[in-house]
N, C-alpha and C positions, 0 to 999 in steps of 0.2 A: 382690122375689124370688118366684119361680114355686113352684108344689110338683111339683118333677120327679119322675118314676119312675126308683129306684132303679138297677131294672133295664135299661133302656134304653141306648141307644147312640145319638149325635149325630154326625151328618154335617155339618160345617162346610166352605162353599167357598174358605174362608180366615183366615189365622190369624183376618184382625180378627174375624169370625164367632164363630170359636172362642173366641175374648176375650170378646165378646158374650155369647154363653151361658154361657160361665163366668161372668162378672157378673151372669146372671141368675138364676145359683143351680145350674146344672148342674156336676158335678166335673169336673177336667181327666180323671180314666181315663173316662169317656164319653162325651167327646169327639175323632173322628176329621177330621184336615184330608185331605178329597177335591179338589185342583185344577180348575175348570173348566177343559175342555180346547179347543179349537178346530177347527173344520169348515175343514179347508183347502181342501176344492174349494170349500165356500162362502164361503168368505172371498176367495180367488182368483178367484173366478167365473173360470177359463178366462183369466184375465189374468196379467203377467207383471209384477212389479214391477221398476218403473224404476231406473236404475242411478245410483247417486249423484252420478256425475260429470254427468249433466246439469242443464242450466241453464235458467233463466227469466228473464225481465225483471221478475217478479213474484213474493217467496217467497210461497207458498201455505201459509199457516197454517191448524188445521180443531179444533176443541170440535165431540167427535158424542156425540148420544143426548140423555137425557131432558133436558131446560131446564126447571132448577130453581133455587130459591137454595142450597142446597145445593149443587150443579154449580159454582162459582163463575164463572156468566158475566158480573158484574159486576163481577169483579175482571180477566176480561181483555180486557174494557172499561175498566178503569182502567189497566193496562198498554199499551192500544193509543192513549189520550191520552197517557201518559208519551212514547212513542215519538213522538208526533204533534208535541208541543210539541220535540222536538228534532229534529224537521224528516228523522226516522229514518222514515215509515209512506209516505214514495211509496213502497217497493218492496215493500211489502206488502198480500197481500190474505188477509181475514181470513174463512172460509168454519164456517157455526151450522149443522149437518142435526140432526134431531132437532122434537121434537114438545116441549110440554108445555102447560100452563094461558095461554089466550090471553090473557087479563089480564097475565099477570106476561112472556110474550112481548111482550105490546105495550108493554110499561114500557122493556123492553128495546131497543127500536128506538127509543123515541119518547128514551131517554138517548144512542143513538149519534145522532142526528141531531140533540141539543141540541149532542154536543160537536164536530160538524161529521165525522163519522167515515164517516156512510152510503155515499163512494165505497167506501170500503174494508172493509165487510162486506158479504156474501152470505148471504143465505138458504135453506135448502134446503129445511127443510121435513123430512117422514119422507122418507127413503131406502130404498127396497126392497132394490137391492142395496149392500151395503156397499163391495163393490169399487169401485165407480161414486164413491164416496167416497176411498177410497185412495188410485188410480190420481191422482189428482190431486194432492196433499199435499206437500209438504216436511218439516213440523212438526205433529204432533198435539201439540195443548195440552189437559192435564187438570187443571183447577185448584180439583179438589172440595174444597170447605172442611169436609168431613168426612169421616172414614176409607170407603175403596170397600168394599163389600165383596167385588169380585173385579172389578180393572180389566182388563176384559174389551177395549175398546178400544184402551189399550195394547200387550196382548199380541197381537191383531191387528196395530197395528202394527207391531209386531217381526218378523213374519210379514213382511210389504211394505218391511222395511229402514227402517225410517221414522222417525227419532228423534222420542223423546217430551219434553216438557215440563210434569212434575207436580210437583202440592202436594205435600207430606207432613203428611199427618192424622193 
């Protein structure tokens, strides 16, 4: 427990935030929930989200941002052998953009290619623009194994029509 000022007011980006500091000692009337909001031109970059009805030979699944264990990309790496072993992952391709610790990145490739998986992840690495990320997408998967604290990525997708698939933390 912190020693909070009294007097003070907390801006929280979301409730779990606001839980957070309330556990941390601060009172719920000092705590305010402000939503991150979204940069549509930047999110759009000048592009056009694609329209459902179209098709691929390929669904395009994508986990974007930090690569952590936290992030749960272990887990869908364990879901992407689930589907593999029931002969469910030719029509899938499984796209990682995002940066984090190259130790724990290299853990991570070096488990999809014990479990025979590497045709079917992608790398991407950091992404400048976000859109360049989208534009491609069928399925954003979020499968943080701990509360977000403003699933920012999501709400982007919603943005590009893009159904999500999340944890709840």
């Amino acid at each position: 427990v912190l020693d909070w000022n009294p007097d003070a007011l907390y801006i929280a980006i979301s409730e779990y935030i606001a839980d957070r500091l309330h556990a941390l000692g601060a009172s719920r009337e000092q705590i305010r929930v402000v939503h991150n909001g979204i940069d549509v031109e930047d999110t759009l970059d000048g592009k056009t989200p694609r329209l459902p009805t179209e098709s691929r030979s390929e669904m395009q699944i994508d986990i974007v941002g930090q690569i952590g264990s936290w992030k749960g990309h272990e887990d869908l790496i364990d879901a992407l052998s689930l589907l593999d072993e029931e002969s469910s992952l030719d029509a899938i391709m499984c796209h990682v953009a995002g940066t984090g610790d190259p130790a724990f990145v290299n853990n991570l490739k070096e488990t999809i290619r014990q479990r025979g998986l590497s045709d079917h992840v992608q790398w991407h690495g950091y992404v400048q623009t976000i859109a360049d990320v989208y534009e491609m997408l069928d399925v954003l998967v979020v499968p943080s194994r701990h509360g977000e604290p403003f699933g920012l990525v999501a709400a982007e997708a919603g943005l590009w029509k893009i159904p999500v698939i999340a944890a709840h933390s």
